[in-house]
N, C-alpha and C positions, 0 to 999 in steps of 0.2 A: 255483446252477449255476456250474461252473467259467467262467471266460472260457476262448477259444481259445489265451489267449498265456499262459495257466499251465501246470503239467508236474504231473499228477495224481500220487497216491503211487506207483501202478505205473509211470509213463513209466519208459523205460529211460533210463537217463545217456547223452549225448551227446558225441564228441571235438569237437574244435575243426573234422573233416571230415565230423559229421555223420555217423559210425561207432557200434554199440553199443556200449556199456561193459558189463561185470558190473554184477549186482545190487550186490557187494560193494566197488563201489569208492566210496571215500570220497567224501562231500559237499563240497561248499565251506566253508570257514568261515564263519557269519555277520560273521566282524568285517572279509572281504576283500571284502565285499559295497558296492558304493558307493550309500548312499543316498542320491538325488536328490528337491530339493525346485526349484518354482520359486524364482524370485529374490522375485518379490512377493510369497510368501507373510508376510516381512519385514515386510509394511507390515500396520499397523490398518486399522479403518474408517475410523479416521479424521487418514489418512494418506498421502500423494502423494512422490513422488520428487519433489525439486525442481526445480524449471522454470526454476533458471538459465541453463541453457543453451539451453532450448528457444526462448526468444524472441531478436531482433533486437540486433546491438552498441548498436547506436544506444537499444536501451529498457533498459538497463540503467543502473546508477547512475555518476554522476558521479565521474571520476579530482581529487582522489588520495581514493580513499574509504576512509572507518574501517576500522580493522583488525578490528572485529565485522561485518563484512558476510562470511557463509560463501557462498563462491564453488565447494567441490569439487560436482561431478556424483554424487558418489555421496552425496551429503547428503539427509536424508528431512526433507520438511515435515509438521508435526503442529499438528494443530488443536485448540484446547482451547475455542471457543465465542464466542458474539457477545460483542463490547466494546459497540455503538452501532448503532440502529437507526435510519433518517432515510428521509424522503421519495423522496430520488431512489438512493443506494444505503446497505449495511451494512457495518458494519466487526468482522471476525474477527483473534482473537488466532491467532496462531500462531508455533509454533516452529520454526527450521530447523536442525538439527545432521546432527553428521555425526561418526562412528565414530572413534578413533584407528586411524590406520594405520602401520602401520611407527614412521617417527621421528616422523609427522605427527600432533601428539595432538589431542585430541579437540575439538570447537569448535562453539558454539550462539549463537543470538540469536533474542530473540524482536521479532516485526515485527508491523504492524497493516497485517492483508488488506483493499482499501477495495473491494467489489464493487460494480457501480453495476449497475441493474436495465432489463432489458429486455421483456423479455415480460410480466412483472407490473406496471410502471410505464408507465403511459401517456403523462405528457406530466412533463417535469421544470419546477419548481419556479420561476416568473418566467421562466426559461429566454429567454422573447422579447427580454424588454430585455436581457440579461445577454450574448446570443451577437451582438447587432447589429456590423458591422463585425468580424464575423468572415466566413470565407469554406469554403467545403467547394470541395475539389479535385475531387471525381469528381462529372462533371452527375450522373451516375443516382444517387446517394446524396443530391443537394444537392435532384434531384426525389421524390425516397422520402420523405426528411423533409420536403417542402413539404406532402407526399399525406397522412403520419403511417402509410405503411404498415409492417409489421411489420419485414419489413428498413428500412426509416426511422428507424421506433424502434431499432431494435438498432446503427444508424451511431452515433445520438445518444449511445446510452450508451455505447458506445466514445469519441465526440469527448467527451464530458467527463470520459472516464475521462483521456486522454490529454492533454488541456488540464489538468487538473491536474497530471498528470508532471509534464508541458511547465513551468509554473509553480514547480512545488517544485525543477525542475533548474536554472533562472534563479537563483531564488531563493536558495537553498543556496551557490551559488558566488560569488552576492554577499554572501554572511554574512547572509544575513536568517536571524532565529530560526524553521528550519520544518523537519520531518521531514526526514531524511534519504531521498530517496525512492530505492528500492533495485531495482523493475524495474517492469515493466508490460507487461502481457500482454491486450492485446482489451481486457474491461470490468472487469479485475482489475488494482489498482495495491496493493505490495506495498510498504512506507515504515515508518521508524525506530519503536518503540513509545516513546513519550513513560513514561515510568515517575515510581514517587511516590518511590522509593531505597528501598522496603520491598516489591518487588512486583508492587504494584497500577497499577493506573493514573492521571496524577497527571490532578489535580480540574482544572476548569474555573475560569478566574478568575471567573466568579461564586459560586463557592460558596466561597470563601476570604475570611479576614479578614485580611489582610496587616496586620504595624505601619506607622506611618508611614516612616518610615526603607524598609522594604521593597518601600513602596506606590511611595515615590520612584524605587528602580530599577527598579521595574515599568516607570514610564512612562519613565523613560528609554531602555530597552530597546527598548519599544516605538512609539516614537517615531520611536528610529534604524531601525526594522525599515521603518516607515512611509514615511519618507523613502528607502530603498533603491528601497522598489518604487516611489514618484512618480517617481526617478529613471530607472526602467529605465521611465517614461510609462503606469504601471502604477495601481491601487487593488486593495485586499482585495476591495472587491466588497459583502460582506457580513460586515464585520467587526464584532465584540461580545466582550463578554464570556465569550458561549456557544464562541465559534471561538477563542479563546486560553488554552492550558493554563499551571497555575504547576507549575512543578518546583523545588522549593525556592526557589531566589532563580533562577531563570530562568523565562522566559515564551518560548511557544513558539505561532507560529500554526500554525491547522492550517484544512482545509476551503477550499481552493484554488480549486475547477472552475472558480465565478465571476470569475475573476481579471479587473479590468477593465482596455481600454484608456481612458486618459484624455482622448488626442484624438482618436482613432476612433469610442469609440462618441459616439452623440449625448448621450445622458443622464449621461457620465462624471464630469462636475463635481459632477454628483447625489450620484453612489454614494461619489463621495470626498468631498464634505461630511457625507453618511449615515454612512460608516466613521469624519468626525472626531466626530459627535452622539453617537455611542453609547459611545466612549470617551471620549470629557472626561466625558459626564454618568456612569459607572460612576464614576471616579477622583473626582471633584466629591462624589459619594455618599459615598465612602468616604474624605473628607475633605482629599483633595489637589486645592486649585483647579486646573482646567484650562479655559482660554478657548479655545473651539471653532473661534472663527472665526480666535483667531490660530494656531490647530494648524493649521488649512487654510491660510491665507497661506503660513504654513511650507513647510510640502508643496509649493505651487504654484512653490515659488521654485526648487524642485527637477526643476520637469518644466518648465520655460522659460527 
């Protein structure tokens, strides 16, 4: 059946006054016809306009930022699948580009989406020792999470979506080796993709056999990286071999949330003697002596 807003073979033709026409007056052209589509129809399944601008100045990335961070409003994010799956959230590849327009040609980067879980995740990962001497601003948030109710949960995995920002934008501007973190939105934090220069994504420094010679800048890298955050009164938290990527001759940490204070929390001296154990004994393994205790002297000399 026809709809009402169609004009059957016999309607009569219409003037602009809503007058009859003859049978024999000519149709319109189909080519002056303007065909309308929505705007979204643009977009995939799996596909979003990007939400640069949807969120706050203040959650977006750090000035002066890379000239691959796509910043126009009309740029579409595309998601092409999980990179990593973990306990408290998941990390999705995705790409952000954006169309050449005019003089302004065409412009992509791909970013690792870091989702952290609310309603599926019950309670985050050690979380108690790790958030001590920290503080929530809003009582009814600070009592939802004491309760673990549903919005409790959902504050939590926003505060550690945000407490890693918070960390990689510290971070980053003090030349620590760590994503460039590019916005953050609620329980979605959206940061530099660590790449292997063929693609992929680079290995984890446990799964790599560095030379000696390599292995040395490794730890020198990572050393300096070490000593940035003691000096900003800080620890990795949960640092390993698991949480630091190799990009050919660069190492890059990643996996933030944890970030500890070192005279705040109680157990701080803990977590940054645990971040020097796990690194000396990797590097020690793989043939570069590293003394643990005097990595930690190091460090301490840094936050005092």
């Amino acid at each position: 059946m026809s709809s009402e807003y169609e004009l059957s073979e016999t309607s009569p033709n219409l003037d602009s006054r809503g007058s009859g026409l003859s049978r024999e007056e000519p149709r319109s052209d189909p080519a002056d016809i303007f065909d309308f589509h929505p705007v979204d129809e643009r977009l995939g399944p799996d596909q979003r306009w990007s939400t640069w601008l949807d969120v706050e100045r203040g959650s977006r990335g750090p000035e002066p930022r890379p000239s691959w961070v796509v910043t126009e409003q009309a740029a579409i994010d595309t998601e092409f699948g999980v990179l990593k799956t973990g306990k408290e959230a998941d990390v999705f590849l995705l790409e952000r580009a954006v169309e050449a327009i005019g003089d302004n040609p065409a412009k992509s980067s791909l970013l690792a989406a870091k989702r952290y879980r609310t309603e599926e995740h019950r309670s985050f990962h050690r979380s108690t020792s790790y958030v001590e001497g920290r503080r929530t601003r809003n009582s009814r948030d600070a009592r939802a999470m004491a309760k673990k109710t549903s919005h409790g949960r959902g504050v939590a995995a926003g505060q550690w979506a945000y407490a890693e920002w918070n960390a990689l934008t510290l971070l980053w501007k003090a030349g620590v080796p760590v994503p460039y973190p590019v916005q953050v939105d609620g329980t979605e934090l959206l940061m530099e993709f660590i790449d292997d220069g063929e693609g992929g994504a680079a290995p984890r420094l446990a799964q790599v056999r560095p030379s000696k010679e390599v292995l040395g800048r490794y730890f020198e890298q990572l050393r300096d990286g070490m000593r940035e955050l003691a000096r900003a009164g800080l620890a990795h938290g949960d640092l390993s071999p698991y949480n630091v990527l190799a990009q050919a001759d660069r190492i890059v940490m990643i996996d933030l949330p944890q970030v500890i204070d070192i005279v705040g929390n109680p157990k701080g001296m803990d977590f940054l003697m645990r971040d020097c154990h796990n690194m000396a004994t990797w590097f020690t393994n793989r043939g570069l002596e590293i003394d643990e205790q005097e990595l930690f002297t190091d460090l301490l000399t840094m936050v005092f």
